[in-house]
Every structure is written in structure tokens, then in C-alpha cells.
C-alpha positions in Angstrom: 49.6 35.3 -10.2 50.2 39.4 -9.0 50.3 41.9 -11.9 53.8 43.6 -11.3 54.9 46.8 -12.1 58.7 47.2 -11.6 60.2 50.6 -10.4 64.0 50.8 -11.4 67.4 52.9 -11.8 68.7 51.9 -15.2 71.1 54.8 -16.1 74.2 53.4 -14.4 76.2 50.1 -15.0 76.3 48.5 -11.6 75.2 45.0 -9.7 72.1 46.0 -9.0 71.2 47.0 -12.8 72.6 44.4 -14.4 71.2 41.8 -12.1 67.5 43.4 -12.9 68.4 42.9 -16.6 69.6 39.5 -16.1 66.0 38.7 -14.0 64.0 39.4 -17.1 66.2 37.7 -19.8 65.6 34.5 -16.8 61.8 34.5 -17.1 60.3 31.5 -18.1 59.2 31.6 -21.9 55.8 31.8 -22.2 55.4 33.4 -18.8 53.8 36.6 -18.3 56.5 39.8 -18.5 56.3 42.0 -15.6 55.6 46.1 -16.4 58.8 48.2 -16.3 59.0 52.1 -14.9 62.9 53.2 -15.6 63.5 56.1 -13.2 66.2 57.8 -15.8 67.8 57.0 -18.9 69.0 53.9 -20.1 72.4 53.1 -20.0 73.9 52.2 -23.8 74.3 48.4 -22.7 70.9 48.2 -21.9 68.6 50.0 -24.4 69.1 46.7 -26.9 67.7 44.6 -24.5 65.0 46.7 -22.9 63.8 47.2 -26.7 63.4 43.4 -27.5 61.8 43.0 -24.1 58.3 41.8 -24.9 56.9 43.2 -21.7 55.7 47.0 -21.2 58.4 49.4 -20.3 57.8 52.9 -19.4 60.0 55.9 -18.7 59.0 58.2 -16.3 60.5 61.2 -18.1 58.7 60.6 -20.9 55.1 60.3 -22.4 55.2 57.9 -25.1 57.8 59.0 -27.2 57.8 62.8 -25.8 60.0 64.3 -23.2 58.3 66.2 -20.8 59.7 69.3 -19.2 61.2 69.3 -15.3 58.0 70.3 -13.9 56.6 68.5 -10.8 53.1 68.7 -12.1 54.4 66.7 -15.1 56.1 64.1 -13.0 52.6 63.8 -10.9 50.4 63.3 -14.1 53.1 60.5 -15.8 53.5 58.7 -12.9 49.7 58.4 -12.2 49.4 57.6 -16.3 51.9 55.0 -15.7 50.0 53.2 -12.4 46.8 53.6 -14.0 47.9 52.0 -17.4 50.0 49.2 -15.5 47.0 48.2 -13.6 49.5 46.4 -11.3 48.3 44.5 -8.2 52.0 45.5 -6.7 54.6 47.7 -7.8 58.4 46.9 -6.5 60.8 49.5 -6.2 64.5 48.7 -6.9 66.6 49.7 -3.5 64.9 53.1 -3.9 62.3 54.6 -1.9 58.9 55.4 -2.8 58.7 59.3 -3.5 55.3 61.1 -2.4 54.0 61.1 -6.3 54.5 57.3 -6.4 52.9 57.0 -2.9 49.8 59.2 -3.8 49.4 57.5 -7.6 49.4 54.0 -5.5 46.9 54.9 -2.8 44.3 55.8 -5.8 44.8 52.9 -7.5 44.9 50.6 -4.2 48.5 49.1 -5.5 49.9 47.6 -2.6 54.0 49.1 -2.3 56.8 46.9 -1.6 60.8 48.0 -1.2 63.4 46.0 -2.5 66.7 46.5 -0.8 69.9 45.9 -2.5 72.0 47.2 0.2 70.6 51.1 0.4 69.4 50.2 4.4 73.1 49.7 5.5 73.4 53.6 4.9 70.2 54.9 5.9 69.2 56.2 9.1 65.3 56.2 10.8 64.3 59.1 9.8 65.6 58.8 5.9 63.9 55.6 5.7 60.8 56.9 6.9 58.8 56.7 3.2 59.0 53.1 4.1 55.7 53.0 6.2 54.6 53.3 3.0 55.4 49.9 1.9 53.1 47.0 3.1 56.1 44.5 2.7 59.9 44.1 1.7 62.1 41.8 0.2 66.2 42.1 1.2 69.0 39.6 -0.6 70.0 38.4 2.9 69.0 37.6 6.7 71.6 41.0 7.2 69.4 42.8 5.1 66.4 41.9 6.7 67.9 42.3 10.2 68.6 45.6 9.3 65.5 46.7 7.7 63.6 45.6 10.9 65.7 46.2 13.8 68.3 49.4 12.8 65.1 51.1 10.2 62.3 50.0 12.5 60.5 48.2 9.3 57.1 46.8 10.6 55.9 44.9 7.9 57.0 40.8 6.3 60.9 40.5 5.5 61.6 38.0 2.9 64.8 36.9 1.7 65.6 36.2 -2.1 69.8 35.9 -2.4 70.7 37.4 -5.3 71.1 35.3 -8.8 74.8 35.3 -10.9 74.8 37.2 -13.9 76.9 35.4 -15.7 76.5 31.4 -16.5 78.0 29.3 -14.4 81.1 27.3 -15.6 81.6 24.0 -14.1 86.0 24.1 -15.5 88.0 26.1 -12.5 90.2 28.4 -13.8 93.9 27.0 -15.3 96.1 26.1 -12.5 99.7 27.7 -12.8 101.7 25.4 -10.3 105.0 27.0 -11.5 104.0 30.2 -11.7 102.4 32.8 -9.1 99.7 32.3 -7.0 97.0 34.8 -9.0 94.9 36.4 -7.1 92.2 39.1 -7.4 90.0 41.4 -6.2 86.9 42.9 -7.8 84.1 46.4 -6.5 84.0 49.5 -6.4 87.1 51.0 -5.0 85.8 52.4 -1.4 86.8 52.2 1.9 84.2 49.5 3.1 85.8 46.9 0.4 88.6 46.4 2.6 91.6 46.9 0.1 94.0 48.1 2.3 93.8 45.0 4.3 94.5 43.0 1.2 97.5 45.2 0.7 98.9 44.9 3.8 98.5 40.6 3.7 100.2 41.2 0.3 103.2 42.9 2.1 103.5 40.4 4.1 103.5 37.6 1.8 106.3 39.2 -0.6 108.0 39.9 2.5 108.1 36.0 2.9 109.6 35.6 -0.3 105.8 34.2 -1.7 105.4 34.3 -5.7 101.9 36.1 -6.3 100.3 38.8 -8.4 97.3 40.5 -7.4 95.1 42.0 -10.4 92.2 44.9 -8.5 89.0 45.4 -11.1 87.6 48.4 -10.2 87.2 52.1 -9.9 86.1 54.4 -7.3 87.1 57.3 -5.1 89.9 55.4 -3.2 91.9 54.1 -6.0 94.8 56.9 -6.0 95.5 56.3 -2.8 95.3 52.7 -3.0 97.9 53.1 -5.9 100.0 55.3 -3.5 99.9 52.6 -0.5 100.8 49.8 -3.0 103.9 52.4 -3.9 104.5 53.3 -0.4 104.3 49.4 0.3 106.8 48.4 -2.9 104.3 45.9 -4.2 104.0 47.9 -7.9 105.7 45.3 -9.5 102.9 42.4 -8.0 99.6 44.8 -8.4 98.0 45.7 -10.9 94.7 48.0 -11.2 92.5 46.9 -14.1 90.2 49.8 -13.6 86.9 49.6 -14.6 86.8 45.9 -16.1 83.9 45.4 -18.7 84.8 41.4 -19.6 84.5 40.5 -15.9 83.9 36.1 -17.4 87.5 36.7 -18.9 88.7 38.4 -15.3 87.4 35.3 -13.1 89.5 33.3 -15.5 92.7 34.9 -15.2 92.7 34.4 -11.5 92.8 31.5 -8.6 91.6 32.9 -5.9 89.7 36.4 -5.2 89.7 38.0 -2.1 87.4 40.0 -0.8 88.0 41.5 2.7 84.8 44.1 3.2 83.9 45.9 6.4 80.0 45.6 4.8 78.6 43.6 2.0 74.7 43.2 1.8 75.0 40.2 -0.3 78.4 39.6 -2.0 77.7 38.6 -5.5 81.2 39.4 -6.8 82.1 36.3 -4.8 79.3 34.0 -6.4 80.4 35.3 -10.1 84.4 33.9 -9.1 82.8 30.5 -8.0 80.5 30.4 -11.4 83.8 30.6 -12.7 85.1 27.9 -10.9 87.5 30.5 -8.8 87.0 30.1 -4.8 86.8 33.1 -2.7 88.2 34.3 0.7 85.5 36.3 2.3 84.7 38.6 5.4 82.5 36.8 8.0 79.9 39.7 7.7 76.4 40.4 6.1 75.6 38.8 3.6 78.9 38.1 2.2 79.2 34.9 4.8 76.6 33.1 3.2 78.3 33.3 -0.8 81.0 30.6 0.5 80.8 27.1 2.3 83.4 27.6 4.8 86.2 25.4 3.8 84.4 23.4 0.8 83.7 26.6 -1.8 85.8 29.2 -0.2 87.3 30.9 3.4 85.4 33.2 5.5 87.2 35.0 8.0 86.0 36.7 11.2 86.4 40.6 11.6 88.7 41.0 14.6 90.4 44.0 14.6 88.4 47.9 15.5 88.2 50.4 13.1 91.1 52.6 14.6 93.2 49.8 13.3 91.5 50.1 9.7 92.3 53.8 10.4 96.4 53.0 10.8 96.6 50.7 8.3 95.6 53.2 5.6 91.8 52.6 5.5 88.5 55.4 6.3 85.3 55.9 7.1 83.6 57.2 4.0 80.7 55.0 3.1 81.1 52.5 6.3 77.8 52.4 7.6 77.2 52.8 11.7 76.0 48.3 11.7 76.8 45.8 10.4 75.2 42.3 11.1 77.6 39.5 12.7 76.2 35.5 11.6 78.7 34.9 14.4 76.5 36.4 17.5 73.3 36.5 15.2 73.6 40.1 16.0 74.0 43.8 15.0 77.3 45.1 15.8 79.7 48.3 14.7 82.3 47.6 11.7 85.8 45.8 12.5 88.3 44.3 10.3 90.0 40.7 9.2 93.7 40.6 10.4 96.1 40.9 7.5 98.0 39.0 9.4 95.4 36.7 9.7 94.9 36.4 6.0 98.4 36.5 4.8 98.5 33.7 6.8 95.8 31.6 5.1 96.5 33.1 1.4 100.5 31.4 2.2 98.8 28.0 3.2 96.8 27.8 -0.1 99.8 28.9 -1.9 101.5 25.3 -1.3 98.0 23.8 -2.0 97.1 24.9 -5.5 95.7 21.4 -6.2 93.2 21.7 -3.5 92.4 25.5 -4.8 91.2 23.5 -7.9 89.2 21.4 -6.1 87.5 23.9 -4.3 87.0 26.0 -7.8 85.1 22.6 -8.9 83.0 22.7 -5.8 82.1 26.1 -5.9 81.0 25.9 -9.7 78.6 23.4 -8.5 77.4 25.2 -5.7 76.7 28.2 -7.4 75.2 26.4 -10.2 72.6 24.7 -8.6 72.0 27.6 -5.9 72.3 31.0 -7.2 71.5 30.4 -10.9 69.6 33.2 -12.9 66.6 30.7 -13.4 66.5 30.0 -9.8 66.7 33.5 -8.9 63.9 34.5 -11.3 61.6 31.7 -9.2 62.7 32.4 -5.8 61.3 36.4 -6.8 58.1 35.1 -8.4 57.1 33.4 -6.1 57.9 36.0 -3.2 56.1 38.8 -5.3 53.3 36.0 -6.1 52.2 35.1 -2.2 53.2 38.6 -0.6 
């Protein structure tokens, strides 16, 4: 088996870092623990568990217990300590590219370099991507990701896929039904313009404009979450939204809710949507990237096909800002600009599973199963292994 040496952001809170945290708490026990390089500091939630790891973790601002000064010729000599005392056959790097240190530190060992991509390639172009001739091989959480590595960043080298694991254990019990009460449903990300929230507001016009009982709880923060407050205003849907913010018990989230909707312009992968179904909550998707392939149309969850251009997305109260130039369509197999699900279109289908709350249940049930046997931590942590162990 490869001696690995992992290369990773730890100082934020995100999906990527917690799903790296997750992977090593799924090793097999009595396997061997890959090497660790954190890129910053540790985030609070994480020093615990990084300290009881009983593999090797270094941090590249620091030799041993000492914090060395800003100096590049410091950063040179601890990242070629670190390679050297690794004496790792391959070292992955987490969605970031390898810098020139890393790159000249692996050449003199003879470390082979492959790039993990978490969904960094959507925003790149060919000439920021470039440090990836430097990689001999990739890994990407999706056929998108790997379509886009190879054909919008020109990647040369073996694509494989590993879909992402769910963080949290899956729970075969959907969520309570409320037949009497509103249909509860949610959405969950980073509050940005590619997440699609305006479109989810405008369906949720239409629906209380039919008279529809429904709440709509948004977990989240980001840059776009005043003016989604002041398009829910500007809508009169205060009394039916609510934003959570930033939502730290995300388990106790899933099981306030029936349904979560998630209409994104982009999603590499679309965990959120697996961590609903874990929690036996179906999802409504976009048909796009990655985030097709967390629901089995009809059985698990909806996926609806982007429709509409983006000067719609512009008029309905949506931007640009962080919408990358591609996105990949499963419908045509093909690379394609951004569009958007109809609210109309979805309004539509969120009144339809309104009067069928019984069979939302049903498909909570299925998708608790699905994502259970699929996308499970342990299953994760194998399907990486074994990638990192052939390539």
C-alpha cells in the first residue's frame, strides 16, 4: 500500500474540512494512518481530534513546537523537512494547488504529486491551473469534476472519481411527518449567488400566492444574505422564511425539515443533499454537476433541468459573483454555460408533494437507505484508499 502524505486547509469550518476529518475518524482500525501537512491553523473544532489522531501531523508554519517567522526561506526548509520526514510515496493536496516549494521539495524526493479537486476547477481558468502539470494524476468527487479538469483546464493525466462520503451517520427514521401542519421545507450552503436562492424564493411566492401552507427555514451565511432578506421582504414571505444563519447542529436541522431544496446554478458534488437523505429528508435538486447524481430521480429525491439563461437569474433578483463560465449538463454529457430551474417549474412540483406528504415519507425511507449503503463514511474512506493505493 502507497505511503501518503496529505496536504490540507484546516483553518476554516466548511465541507471540504470537515469531510477530511470525517475520512480519518473512517479508517479502518488497525490500518496504517496517512501523514498530515495542515496549510494554516487549526480551527477550534478540530485541534481535539487532530491531537488524538495516532497518525503524524505536521504544520507547515511550524517546526516541531516552534513558530517560524514569514520568511520564504523558512517555508522552503519546513516543507522539504516535512517531505523528507514523511517519506511518502504520494502526497495529495486538498483542492489546492501545489506551490513551487512543494513542487521542488517533491521532485528531490521523487514523490509522485496528485490534486484533489473539491470543486476549486469550476472557478479556475488555464492559465491559473497551470501548477497542475505538476501533478502526475487527479482525483475529482464527480464525472463534472473530471470533465472539467480535463476538457475546460486541459488536465493530461488519469481522472478518477471518488463521490464524496456523509459526514454525519446515516439515519434510517425520515423526519416526523406534520400532515396538519406546513409543508417544511429547507435549504442549506453558503449564501451566494450560484446556490440559486432567489429561485427558491420566487417558487415560494408562488406557492403562498396559491394559498399553500409552508415554512421555509435557509441555514447559511454568506455575502448574499441581506439581500436575500430584502427580496423575501420585497416578496412578503417574512412571515414563512426564516434565516438560521450559520447552523452549527446541522443532524438537528435535517430533522426539522421534509424536504430541502436546493436549486444551484453549479454544484461539484452536492453533499448537503446526501446529509438531508442520511437524515431520511428527500431533496429537490438542479440537474447539474455533480449535484444530479446525489438523488434517484423520483425514488430518493427530484432533479430538475436548468431551463431558463442567466439574464433571467439576472431579473429575478440573482448575480454573477462566483458563477463560474461551465458547468457540465448529465443531460447532453456536455459542457455548457450556467442557466436556471423555472420557479415556476418548481413551485409547481413543491405544490404536488404538498398533497403527498405520505409519499415524501417514503421517499425519506428510500433515501436513508440509499445513502447508507452508498455514500457512507466507511465506504468513502475505501473508495480513496484504494484510488490513492493503485494510482
Amino acid at each position: 500500500m502507497s505511503k501518503v502524505l496529505h496536504v490540507v486547509g484546516l483553518s476554516g469550518y466548511g465541507g471540504l474540512e470537515q469531510l477530511f476529518v470525517a475520512y480519518l475518524g473512517a479508517l479502518p482500525a488497525g490500518s496504517p494512518r496517512p501523514a498530515v501537512a495542515v496549510k494554516q491553523d487549526v480551527h477550534p473544532d478540530f485541534r481535539p481530534r487532530l491531537r488524538t489522531y495516532p497518525g503524524t501531523v505536521y504544520r507547515q508554519k511550524y517546526w516541531g513546537s516552534l513558530r517560524l517567522p514569514g520568511l520564504p526561506v523558512c517555508r522552503r526548509l519546513n516543507l522539504s523537512r516535512i517531505v523528507r520526514a514523511a517519506a511518502a510515496d504520494k502526497i495529495v493536496f486538498w483542492s489546492t494547488l501545489p506551490g513551487a516549494d512543494w513542487v521542488r521539495a517533491c521532485r528531490r524526493s521523487g514523490t509522485a504529486i496528485v490534486y484533489y479537486d473539491h470543486g476549486r476547477a469550476w472557478q479556475l481558468n488555464r492559465e491559473a491551473a497551470a501548477p497542475l502539470r505538476h501533478a502526475g494524476s487527479a482525483i475529482a468527487v464527480s464525472e463534472a469534476g473530471r470533465r472539467i479538469l480535463q476538457e475546460r483546464l486541459g488536465f493530461s493525466g488519469p481522472v478518477a472519481v471518488v463521490p464524496n462520503g456523509v459526514r454525519f451517520p446515516s439515519d434510517p427514521a425520515p423526519s416526523p411527518a406534520a400532515p396538519e401542519g406546513p409543508l417544511r421545507l429547507g435549504f442549506a450552503g453558503r449564501l451566494v449567488d450560484k446556490k440559486g436562492v432567489p429561485l427558491l424564493l420566487r417558487a415560494a411566492k408562488r406557492l403562498d400566492e396559491r394559498g399553500l401552507d409552508f415554512t421555509l427555514a435557509i441555514a447559511g451565511d454568506g455575502p448574499a444574505r441581506e439581500p436575500l432578506r430584502e427580496l423575501t421582504r420585497d416578496l412578503g414571505l417574512s412571515e414563512r422564511v426564516r434565516f438560521l444563519g450559520q447552523v452549527r447542529d446541522m443532524p438537528k436541522f435535517y430533522r426539522s425539515i421534509e424536504l430541502l431544496v436546493m436549486p444551484s446554478l453549479q454544484e461539484p458534488f452536492g453533499l448537503t443533499a446526501l446529509e438531508a437523505a442520511a437524515h431520511g429528508v428527500p431533496a429537490v435538486v438542479t440537474r447539474v454537476d455533480g449535484l444530479a447524481g446525489t438523488v434517484v430521480d423520483g425514488e430518493t429525491g427530484f432533479s430538475l433541468p436548468a431551463t431558463l439563461p442567466m439574464s433571467s437569474y439576472l431579473e429575478l433578483g440573482g448575480g454573477w459573483f462566483e458563477v463560474p463560465e461551465q458547468v457540465y449538463d448529465p443531460d447532453t454529457d456536455t459542457l455548457r454555460t450556467p442557466a436556471i430551474v423555472d420557479p415556476a417549474v418548481l413551485a409547481d412540483l413543491l405544490a404536488q408533494l404538498a398533497s403527498k406528504r405520505d409519499r415524501l415519507q417514503i421517499m425519506g425511507r428510500r433515501a436513508a437507505e440509499h445513502t447508507a449503503a452508498e455514500f457512507c463514511m466507511a465506504r468513502y474512506a475505501e473508495r480513496l484508499n484504494g484510488v490513492l493505493g493503485r494510482h
